[in-house]
VODRENKOL-765936 format. One record per residue (C-alpha): residue in three letters; x, y, z. Coordinates in steps of 0.1 Angstrom, whole numbers. Layout:
% VODRENKOL-765936
{ALA,{X,Y,Z}}
...
% end
This chain:
% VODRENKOL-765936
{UNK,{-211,-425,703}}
{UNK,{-238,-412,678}}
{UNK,{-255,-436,656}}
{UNK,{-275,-435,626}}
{UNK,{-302,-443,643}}
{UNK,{-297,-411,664}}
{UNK,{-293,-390,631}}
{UNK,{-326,-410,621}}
{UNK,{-346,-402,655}}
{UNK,{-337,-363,649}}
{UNK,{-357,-364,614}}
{UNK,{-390,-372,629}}
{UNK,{-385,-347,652}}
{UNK,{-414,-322,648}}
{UNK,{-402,-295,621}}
{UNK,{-422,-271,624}}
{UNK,{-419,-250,652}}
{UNK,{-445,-221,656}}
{UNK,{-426,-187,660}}
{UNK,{-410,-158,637}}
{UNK,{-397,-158,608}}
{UNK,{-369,-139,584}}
{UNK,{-397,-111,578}}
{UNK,{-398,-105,617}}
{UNK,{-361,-96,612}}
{UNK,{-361,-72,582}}
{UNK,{-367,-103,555}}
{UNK,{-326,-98,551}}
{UNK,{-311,-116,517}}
{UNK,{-277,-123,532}}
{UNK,{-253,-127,565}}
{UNK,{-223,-110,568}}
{UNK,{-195,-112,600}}
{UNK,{-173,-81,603}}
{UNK,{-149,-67,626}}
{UNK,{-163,-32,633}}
{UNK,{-137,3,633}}
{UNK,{-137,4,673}}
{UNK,{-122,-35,671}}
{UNK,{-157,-47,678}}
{UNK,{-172,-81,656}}
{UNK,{-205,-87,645}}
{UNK,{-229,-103,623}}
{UNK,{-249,-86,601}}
{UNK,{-278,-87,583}}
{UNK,{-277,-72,546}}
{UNK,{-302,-64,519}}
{UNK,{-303,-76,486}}
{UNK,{-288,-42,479}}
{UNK,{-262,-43,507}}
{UNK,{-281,-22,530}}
{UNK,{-277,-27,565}}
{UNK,{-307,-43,590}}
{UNK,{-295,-56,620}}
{UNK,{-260,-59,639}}
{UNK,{-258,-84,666}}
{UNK,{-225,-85,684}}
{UNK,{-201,-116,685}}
{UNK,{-175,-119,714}}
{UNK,{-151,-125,688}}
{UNK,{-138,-130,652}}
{UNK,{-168,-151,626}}
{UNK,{-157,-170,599}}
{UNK,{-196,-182,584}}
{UNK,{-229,-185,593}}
{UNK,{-257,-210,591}}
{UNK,{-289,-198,583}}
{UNK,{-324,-213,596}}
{UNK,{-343,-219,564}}
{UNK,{-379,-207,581}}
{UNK,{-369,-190,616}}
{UNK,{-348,-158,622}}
{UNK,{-316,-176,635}}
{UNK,{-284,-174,623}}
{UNK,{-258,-200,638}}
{UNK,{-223,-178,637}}
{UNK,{-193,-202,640}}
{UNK,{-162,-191,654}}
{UNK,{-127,-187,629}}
{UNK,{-112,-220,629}}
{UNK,{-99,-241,646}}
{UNK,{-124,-231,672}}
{UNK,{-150,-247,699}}
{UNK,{-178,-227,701}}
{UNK,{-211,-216,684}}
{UNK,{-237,-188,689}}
{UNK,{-269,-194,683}}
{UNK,{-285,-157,674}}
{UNK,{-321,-142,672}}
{UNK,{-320,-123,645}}
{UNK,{-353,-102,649}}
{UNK,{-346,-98,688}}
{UNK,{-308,-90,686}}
{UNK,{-299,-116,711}}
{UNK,{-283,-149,720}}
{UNK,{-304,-180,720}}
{UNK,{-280,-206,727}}
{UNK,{-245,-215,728}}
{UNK,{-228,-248,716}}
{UNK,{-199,-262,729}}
{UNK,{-179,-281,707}}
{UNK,{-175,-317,729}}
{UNK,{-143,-328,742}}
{UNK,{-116,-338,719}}
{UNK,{-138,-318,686}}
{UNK,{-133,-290,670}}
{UNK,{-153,-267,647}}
{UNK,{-141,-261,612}}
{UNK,{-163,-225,609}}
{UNK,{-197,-238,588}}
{UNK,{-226,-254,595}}
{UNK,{-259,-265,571}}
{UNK,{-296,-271,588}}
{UNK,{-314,-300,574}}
{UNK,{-345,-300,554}}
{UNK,{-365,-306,583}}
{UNK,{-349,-276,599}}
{UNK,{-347,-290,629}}
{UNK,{-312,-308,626}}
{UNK,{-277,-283,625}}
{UNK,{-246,-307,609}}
{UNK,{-215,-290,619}}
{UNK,{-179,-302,605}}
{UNK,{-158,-311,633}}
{UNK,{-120,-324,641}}
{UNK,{-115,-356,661}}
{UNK,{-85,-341,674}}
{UNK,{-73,-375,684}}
{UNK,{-72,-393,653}}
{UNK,{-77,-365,627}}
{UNK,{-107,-379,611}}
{UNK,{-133,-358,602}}
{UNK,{-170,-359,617}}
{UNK,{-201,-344,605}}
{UNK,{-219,-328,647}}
{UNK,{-255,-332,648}}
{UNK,{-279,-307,668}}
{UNK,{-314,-306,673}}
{UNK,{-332,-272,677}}
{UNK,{-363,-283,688}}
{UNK,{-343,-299,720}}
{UNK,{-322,-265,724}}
{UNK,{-295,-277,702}}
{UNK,{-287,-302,723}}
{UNK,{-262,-327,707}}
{UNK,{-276,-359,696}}
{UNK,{-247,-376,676}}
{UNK,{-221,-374,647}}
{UNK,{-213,-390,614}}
{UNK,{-179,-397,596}}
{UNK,{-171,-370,575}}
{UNK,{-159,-392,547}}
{UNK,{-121,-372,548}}
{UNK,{-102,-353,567}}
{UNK,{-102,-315,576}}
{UNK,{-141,-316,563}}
{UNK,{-148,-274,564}}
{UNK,{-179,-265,544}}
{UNK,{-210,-287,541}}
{UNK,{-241,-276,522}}
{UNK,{-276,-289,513}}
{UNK,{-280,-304,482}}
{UNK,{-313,-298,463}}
{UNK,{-330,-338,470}}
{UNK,{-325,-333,510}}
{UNK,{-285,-343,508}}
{UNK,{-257,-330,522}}
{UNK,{-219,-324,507}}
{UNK,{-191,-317,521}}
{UNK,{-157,-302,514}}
{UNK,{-132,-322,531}}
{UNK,{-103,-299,526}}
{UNK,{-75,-328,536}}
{UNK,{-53,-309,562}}
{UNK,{-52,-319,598}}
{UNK,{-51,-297,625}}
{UNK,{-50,-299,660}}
{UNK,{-68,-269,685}}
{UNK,{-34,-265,707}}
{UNK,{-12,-255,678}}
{UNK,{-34,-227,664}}
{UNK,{-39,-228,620}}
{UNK,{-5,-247,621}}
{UNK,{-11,-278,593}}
{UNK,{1,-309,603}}
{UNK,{-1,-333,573}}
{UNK,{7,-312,539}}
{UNK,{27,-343,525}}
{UNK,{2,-365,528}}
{UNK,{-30,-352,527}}
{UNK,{-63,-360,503}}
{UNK,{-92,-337,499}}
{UNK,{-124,-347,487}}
{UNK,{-159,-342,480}}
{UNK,{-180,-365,503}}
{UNK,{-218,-366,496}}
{UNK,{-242,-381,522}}
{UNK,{-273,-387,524}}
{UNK,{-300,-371,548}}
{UNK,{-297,-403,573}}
{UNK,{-260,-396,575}}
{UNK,{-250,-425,550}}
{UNK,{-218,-416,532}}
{UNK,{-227,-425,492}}
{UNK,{-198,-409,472}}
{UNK,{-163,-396,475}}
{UNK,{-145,-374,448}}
{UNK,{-109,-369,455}}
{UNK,{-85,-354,426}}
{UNK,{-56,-367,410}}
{UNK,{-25,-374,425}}
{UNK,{-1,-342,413}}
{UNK,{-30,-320,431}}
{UNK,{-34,-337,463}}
{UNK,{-20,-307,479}}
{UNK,{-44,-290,462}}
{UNK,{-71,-285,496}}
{UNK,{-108,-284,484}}
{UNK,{-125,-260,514}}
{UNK,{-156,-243,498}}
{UNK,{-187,-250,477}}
{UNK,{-215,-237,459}}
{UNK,{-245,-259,446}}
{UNK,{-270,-255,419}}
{UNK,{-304,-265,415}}
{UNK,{-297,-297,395}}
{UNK,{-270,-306,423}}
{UNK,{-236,-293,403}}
{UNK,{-215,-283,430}}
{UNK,{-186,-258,427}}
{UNK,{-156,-261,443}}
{UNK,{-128,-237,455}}
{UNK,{-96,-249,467}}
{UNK,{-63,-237,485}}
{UNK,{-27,-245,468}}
{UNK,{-4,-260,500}}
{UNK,{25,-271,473}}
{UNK,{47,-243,457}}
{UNK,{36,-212,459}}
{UNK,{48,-205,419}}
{UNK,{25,-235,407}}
{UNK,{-3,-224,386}}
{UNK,{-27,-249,397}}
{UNK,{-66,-243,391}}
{UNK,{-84,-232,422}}
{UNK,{-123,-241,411}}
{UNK,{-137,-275,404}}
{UNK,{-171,-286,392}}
{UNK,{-186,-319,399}}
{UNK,{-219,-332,387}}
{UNK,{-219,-368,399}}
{UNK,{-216,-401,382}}
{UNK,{-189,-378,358}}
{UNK,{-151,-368,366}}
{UNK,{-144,-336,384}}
{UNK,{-139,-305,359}}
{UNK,{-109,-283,369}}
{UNK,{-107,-245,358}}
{UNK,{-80,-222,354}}
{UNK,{-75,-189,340}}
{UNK,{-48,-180,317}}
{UNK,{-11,-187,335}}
{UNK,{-2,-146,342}}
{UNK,{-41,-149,358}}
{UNK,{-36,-178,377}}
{UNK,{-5,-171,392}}
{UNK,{-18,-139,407}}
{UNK,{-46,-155,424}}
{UNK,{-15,-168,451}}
{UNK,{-33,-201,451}}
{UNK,{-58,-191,473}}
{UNK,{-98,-192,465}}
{UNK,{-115,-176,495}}
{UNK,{-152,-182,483}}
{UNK,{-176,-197,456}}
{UNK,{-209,-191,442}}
{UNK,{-232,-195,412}}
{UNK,{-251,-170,396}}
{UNK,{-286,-162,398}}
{UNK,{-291,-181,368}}
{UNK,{-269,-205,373}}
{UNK,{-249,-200,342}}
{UNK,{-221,-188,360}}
{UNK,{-197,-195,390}}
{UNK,{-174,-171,406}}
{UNK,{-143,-177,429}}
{UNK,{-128,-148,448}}
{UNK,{-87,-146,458}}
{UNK,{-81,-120,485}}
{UNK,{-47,-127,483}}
{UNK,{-43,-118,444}}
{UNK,{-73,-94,447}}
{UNK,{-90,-110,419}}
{UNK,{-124,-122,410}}
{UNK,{-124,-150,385}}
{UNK,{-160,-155,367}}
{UNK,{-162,-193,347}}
{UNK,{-192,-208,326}}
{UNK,{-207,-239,343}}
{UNK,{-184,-258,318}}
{UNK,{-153,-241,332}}
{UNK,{-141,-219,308}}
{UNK,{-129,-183,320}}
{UNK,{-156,-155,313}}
{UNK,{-144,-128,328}}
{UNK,{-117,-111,354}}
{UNK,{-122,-81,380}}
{UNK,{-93,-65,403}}
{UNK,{-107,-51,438}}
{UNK,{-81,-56,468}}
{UNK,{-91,-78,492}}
{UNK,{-121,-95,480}}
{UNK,{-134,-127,492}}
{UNK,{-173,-129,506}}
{UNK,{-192,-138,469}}
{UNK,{-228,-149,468}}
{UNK,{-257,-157,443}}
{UNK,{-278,-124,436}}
{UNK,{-311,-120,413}}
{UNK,{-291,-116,380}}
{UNK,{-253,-118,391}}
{UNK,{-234,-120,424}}
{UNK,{-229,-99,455}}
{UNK,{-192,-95,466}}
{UNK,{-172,-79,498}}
{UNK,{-141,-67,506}}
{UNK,{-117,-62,539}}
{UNK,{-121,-23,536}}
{UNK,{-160,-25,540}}
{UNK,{-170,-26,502}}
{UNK,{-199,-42,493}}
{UNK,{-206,-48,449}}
{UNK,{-228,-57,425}}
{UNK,{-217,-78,397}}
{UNK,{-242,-77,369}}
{UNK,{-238,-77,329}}
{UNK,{-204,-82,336}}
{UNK,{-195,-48,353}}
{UNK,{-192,-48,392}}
{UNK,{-209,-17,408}}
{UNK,{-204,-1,439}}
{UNK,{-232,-7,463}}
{UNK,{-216,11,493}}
{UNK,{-187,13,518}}
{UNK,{-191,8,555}}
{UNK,{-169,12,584}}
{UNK,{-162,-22,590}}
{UNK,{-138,-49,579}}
{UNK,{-161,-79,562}}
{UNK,{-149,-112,569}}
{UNK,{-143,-137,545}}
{UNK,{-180,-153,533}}
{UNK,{-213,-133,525}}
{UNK,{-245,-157,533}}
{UNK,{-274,-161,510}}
{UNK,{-309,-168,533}}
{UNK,{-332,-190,512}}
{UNK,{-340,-192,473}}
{UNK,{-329,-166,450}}
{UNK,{-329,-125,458}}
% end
């Protein structure tokens, strides 16, 4: 059983390895998955621009990747429910390791490196009880495991750093068990919530929502420098509800939701596939590929802006706006409120873009 003192141990772990870093791979600004036109999937590394740098195969379909903050490794997690992780050199173009999710775990498809960037935190199932656990992996041991947290929820699917050397995590509230595929086993009684721990692995906070939105799953998140975190969430209730699909948190304050207007809302099919600030911060964006929507709020929640494009979903922070992708291989721009194209590849993108360190 991993203990805090294991979580602990991994922190004085020396950080800094000697070796390569992102400019030994092309200096890429994001991370891409995508299932090529011959069937094949890949990650990829993108420009700021969208231009491609480096493909390095996967032996099957990515959800998200974790970035290294310093070295040219990219840890691509497998669609969920799933048990594996690949461990890739990006400026060789090959496999460094492999993790195996341990028996009775599950991944959830995201992982965050520590600070240090030494320790990997995957969210993880306990397939026995449902309760979810935060992995822990140190990379200057080969990733080998060295212990695992409480998640602070159930179904916890992306966990980020926060900007003092924190973690949060998006504990999306839906059970699901690896032998009955995406099926969700608890929709009547599930709870979402926000969990924020610390760097040692202590959970300090819990954020769930009101009772008539428990349904409502909270699965991805965005954080800004001052430690606002945006939240997108999936509608499990009735599919004509117009519930909103981001939150805002700052903490020691209630949760802020945010919808669009009802005709809006409704076409977004209560599904937000991704979420991201701005480049200044000013702005979050939440992507439906379901209602083919992008849906552009002020940090206070109020509706800025709309764009159709079929399919969209991967959204990340650029310089002065956002980057977005599509299932039909489109990459945008999305500046001074017009989106731009910035090419079309032959390739289906999955459903989250990557940013790799500070601002492009």
């Amino acid at each position: 059983m991993t203990t805090r003192r294991a979580f602990l141990a991994s922190l004085a772990a020396a950080a800094a390895i000697p070796g390569l870093s992102w400019a030994d791979a092309g200096s890429p600004a994001y991370l891409a998955a995508a299932r090529d036109e011959d069937g094949a999937f890949a990650l990829y590394g993108l420009t700021a621009q969208g231009a491609d740098l480096f493909r390095i195969p996967l032996p099957d379909r990515g959800h998200a990747a974790a970035a290294h903050p310093e070295a040219p490794e990219a840890v691509a997690f497998a669609r969920r429910p799933g048990t594996f992780a690949l461990v890739l050199d990006c400026a060789l173009g090959k496999l460094a390791a492999r993790l195996e999710a341990p028996e009775g775990r599950h991944f959830y498809g995201h992982g965050a490196f520590l600070l240090d960037g030494d320790t990997l935190c995957t969210t993880e199932n306990d397939v026995a009880t449902g309760e979810g656990r935060i992995g822990m992996w140190s990379r200057s041991d080969g990733y080998r495991r060295i212990g695992e947290v409480a998640s602070g929820g159930v179904g916890p699917h992306e966990i980020l750093l926060r900007p003092d050397g924190g973690l949060v995590v998006g504990n999306g509230g839906i059970r699901t068990h690896p032998d009955r595929g995406r099926e969700k086993l608890n929709i009547d009684t599930m709870v979402p919530n926000l969990a924020y721990m610390s760097s040692d692995g202590m959970l300090e906070e819990t954020v769930e929502l009101r009772e008539d939105l428990h349904k409502n799953s909270i699965r991805h998140i965005a954080v800004r420098e001052d430690g606002l975190v945006a939240f997108a969430m999936q509608w499990q209730g009735d599919a004509s509800a117009a519930t909103p699909l981001l939150g805002l948190h700052q903490r020691g304050r209630p949760p802020v939701l945010a919808s669009a207007d009802l005709a809006e809302q409704i076409a977004m099919q209560g599904y937000a596939g991704s979420v991201a600030f701005d480049g200044d911060g000013r702005t979050v964006a939440i992507t439906s590929p379901r209602g083919g929507r992008l849906h552009r709020f002020s940090d206070a929640g109020e509706l800025v802006e709309v764009h159709r494009r079929a399919d969209i979903c991967g959204v990340a922070t650029a310089a002065h706006g956002f980057v977005a992708s599509d299932g039909m291989g489109g990459l945008f721009g999305l500046e001074a409120h017009e989106m731009h194209a910035l090419g079309k590849r032959p390739r289906s993108w999955d459903n989250h873009i990557v940013r790799i360190g500070g601002l492009v």
